[in-house]
ZARORO-234678 format. One record per atom (N, C-alpha, C, O): residue in one letter; chain; x negated, y negated, z negated. Coordinates in pm, whole numbers. Each point is the difference from the previous one (the first is absolute). Layout:
<rs>
residuo / cadena / x / y / z
a / A / X / Y / Z
...
</rs>
This chain:
<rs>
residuo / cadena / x / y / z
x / A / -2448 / -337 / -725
x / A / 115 / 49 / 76
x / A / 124 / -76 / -45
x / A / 22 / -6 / -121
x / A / 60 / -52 / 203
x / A / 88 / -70 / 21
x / A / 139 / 71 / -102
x / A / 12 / 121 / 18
x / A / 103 / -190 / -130
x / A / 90 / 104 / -49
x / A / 95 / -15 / 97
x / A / -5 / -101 / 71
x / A / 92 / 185 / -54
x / A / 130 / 21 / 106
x / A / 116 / -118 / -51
x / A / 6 / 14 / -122
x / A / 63 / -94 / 153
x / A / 90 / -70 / -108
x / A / 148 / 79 / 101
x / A / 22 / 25 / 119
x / A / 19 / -16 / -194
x / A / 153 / 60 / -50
x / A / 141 / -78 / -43
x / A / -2 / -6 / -123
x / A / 96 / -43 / 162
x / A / 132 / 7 / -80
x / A / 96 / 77 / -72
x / A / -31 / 117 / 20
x / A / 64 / -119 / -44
x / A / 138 / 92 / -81
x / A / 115 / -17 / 91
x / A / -36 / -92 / 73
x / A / 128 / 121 / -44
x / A / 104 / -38 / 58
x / A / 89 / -134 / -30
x / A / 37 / -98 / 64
x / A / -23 / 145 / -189
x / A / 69 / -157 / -71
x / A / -83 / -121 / 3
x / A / 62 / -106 / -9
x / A / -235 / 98 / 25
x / A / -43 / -65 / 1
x / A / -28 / -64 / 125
x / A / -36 / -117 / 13
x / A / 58 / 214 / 94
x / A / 5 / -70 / 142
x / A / 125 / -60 / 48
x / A / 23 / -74 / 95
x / A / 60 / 132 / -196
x / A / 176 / -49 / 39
x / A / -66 / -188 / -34
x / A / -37 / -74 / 90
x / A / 39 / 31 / -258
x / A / -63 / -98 / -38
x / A / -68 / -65 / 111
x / A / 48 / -96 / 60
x / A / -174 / 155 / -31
x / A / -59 / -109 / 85
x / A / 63 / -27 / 123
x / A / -24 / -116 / 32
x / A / 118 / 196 / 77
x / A / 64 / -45 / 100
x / A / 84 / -131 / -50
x / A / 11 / -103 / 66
x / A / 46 / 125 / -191
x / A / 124 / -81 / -19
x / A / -87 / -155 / -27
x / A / 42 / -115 / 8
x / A / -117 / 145 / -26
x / A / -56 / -149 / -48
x / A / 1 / -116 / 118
x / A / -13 / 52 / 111
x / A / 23 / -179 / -107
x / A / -37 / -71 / 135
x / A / -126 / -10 / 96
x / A / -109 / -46 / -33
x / A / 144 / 96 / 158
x / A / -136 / -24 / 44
x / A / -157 / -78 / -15
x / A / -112 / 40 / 30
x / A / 156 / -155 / -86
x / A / -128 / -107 / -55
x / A / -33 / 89 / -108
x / A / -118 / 20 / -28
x / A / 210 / 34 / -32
x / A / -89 / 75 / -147
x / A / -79 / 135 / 11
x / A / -87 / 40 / -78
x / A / 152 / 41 / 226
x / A / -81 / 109 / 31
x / A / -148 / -25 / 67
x / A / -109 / 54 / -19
x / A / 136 / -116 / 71
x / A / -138 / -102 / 94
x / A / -89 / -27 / -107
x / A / -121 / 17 / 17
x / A / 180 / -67 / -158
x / A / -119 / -76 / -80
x / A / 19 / 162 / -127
x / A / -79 / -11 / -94
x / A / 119 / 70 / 92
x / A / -36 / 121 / -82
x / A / -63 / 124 / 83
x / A / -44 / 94 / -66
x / A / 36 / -88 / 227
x / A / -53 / 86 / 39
x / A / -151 / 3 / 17
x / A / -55 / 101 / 44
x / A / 4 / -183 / -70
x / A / -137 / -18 / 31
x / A / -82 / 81 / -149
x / A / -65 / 101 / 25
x / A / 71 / -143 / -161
x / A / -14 / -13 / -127
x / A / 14 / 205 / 29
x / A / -74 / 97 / -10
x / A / 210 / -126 / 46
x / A / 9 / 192 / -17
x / A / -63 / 80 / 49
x / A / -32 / 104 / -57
x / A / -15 / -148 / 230
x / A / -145 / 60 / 54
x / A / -105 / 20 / -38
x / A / -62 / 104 / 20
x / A / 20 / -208 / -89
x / A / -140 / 3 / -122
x / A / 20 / 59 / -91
x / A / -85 / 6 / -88
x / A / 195 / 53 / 77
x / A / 0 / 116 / -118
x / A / -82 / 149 / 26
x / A / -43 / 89 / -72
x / A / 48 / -113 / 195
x / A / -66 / 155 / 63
x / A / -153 / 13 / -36
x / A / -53 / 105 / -36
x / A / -47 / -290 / 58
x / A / -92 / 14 / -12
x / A / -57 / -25 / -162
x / A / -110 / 38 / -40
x / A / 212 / -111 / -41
x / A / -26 / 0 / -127
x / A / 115 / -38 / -97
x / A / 28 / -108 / -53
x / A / 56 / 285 / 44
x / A / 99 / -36 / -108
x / A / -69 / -74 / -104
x / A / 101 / -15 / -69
x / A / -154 / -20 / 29
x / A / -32 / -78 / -151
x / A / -24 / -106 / 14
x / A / -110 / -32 / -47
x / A / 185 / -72 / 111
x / A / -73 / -154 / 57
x / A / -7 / -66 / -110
x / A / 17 / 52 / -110
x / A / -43 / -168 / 127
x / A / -49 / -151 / -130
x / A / 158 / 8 / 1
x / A / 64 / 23 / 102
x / A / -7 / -43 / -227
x / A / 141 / -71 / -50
x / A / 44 / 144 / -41
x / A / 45 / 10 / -115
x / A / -52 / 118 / 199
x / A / 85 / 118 / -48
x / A / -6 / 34 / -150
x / A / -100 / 19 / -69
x / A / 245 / -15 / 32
x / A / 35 / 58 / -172
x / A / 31 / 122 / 23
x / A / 64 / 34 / 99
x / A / -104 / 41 / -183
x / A / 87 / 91 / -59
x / A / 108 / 42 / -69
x / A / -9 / -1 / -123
x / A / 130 / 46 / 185
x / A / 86 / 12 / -115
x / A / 33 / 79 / -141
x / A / 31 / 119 / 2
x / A / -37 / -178 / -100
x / A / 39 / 47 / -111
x / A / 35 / 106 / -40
x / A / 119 / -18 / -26
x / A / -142 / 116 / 4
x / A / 91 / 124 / -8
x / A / 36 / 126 / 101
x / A / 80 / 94 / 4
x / A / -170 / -138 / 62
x / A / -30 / 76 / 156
x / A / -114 / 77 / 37
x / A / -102 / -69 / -6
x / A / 86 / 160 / 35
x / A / -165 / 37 / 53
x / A / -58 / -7 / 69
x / A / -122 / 13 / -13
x / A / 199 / -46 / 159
x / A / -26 / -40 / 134
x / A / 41 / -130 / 72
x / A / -33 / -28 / 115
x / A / 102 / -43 / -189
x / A / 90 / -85 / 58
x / A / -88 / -145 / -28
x / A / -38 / -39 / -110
x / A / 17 / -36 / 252
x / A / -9 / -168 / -26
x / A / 80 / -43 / 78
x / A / 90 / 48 / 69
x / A / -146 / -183 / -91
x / A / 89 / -139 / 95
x / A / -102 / -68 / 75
x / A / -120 / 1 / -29
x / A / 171 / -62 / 128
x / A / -105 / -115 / 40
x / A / 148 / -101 / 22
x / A / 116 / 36 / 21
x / A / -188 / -210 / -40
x / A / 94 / -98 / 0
x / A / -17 / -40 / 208
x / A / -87 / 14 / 86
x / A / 192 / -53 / -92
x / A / -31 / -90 / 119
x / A / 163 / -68 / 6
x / A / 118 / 35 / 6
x / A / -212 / -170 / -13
x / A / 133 / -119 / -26
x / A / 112 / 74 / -118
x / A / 1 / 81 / -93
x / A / 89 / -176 / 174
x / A / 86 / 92 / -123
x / A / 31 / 139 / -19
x / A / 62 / 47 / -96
x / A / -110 / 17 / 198
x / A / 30 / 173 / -5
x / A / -84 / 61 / -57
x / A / -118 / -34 / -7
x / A / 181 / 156 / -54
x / A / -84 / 111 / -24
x / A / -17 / 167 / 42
x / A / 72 / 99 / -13
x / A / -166 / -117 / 52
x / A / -40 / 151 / 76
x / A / -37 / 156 / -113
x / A / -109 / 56 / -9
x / A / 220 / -23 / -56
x / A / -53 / 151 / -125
x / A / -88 / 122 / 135
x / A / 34 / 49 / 108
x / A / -128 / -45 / -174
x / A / -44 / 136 / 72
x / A / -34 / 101 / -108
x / A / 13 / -30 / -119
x / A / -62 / 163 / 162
x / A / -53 / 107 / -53
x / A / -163 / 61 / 90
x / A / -14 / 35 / 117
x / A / -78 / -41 / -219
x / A / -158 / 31 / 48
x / A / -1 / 155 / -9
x / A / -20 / 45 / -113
x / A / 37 / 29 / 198
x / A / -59 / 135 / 12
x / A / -158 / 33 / 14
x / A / -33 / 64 / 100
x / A / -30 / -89 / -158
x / A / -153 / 5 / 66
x / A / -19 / 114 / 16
x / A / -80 / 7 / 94
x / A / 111 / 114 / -136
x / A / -67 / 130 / 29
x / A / 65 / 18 / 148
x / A / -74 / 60 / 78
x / A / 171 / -93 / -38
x / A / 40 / 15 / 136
x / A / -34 / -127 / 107
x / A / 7 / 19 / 121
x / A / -29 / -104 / -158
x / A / -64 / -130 / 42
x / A / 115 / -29 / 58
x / A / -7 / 2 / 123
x / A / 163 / -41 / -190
x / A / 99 / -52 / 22
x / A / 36 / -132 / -61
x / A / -50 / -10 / -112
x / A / 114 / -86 / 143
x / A / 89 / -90 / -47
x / A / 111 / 12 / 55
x / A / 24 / 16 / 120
x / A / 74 / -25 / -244
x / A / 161 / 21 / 43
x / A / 77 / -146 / -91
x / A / -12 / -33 / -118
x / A / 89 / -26 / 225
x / A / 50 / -100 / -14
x / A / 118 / 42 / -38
x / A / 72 / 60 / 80
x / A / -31 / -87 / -223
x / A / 143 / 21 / -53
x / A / 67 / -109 / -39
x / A / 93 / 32 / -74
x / A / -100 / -143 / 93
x / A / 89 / -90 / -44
x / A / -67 / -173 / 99
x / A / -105 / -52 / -39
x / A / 177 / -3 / 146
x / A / 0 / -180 / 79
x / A / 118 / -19 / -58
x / A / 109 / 35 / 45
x / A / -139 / -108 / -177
x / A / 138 / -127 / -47
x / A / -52 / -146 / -28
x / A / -88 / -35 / -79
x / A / 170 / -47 / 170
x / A / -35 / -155 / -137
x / A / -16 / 42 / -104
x / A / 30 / 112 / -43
x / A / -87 / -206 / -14
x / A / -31 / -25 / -161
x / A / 130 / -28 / -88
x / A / 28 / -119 / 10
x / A / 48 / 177 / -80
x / A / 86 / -22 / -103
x / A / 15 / 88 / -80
x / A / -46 / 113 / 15
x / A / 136 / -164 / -144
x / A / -41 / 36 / -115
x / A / 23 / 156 / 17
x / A / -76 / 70 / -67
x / A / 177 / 2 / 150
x / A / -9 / 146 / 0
x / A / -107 / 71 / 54
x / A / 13 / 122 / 3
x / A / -100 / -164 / 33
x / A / -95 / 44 / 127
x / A / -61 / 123 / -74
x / A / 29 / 112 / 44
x / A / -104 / -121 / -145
x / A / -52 / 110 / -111
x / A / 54 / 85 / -47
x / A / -59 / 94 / -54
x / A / 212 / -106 / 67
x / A / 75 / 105 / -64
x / A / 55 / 121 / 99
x / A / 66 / 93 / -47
</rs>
């Protein structure tokens, strides 16, 4: 069964603001989250219980794995820089 994927508000604010070429090439990656949050490359973050990343180009996509609800919630579309983690 397929997970539901989700934004946060702030995190859909993020992805509108981004340039179209970058939503085009980050929307695809985020669809396949439905059929397998845990793809080849996904980290986990540090200090978190729910929280990964997946890379694409220079961006990074933070999500949160709900599995008992079979959710993914997208909390954080930023380029890559040095604040991105914090």
């Amino acid at each position: 069964m397929p997970y539901a994927v989700e934004f946060t508000s702030s995190a859909r604010r993020e992805f509108l603001r981004l340039p179209k070429q970058a939503q085009t090439r980050l929307a695809a990656p985020m669809r396949e989250l439905m059929d397998n949050p845990r793809p080849h490359g996904v980290r986990k973050l540090e200090g978190e219980q729910f929280a990964y990343r997946i890379r694409v180009g220079p961006y990074r996509v933070l999500y949160d794995i709900l599995d008992e609800q079979q959710i993914v919630v997208i909390t954080k579309v930023v380029r890559r820089a040095e604040s991105t983690y914090r």
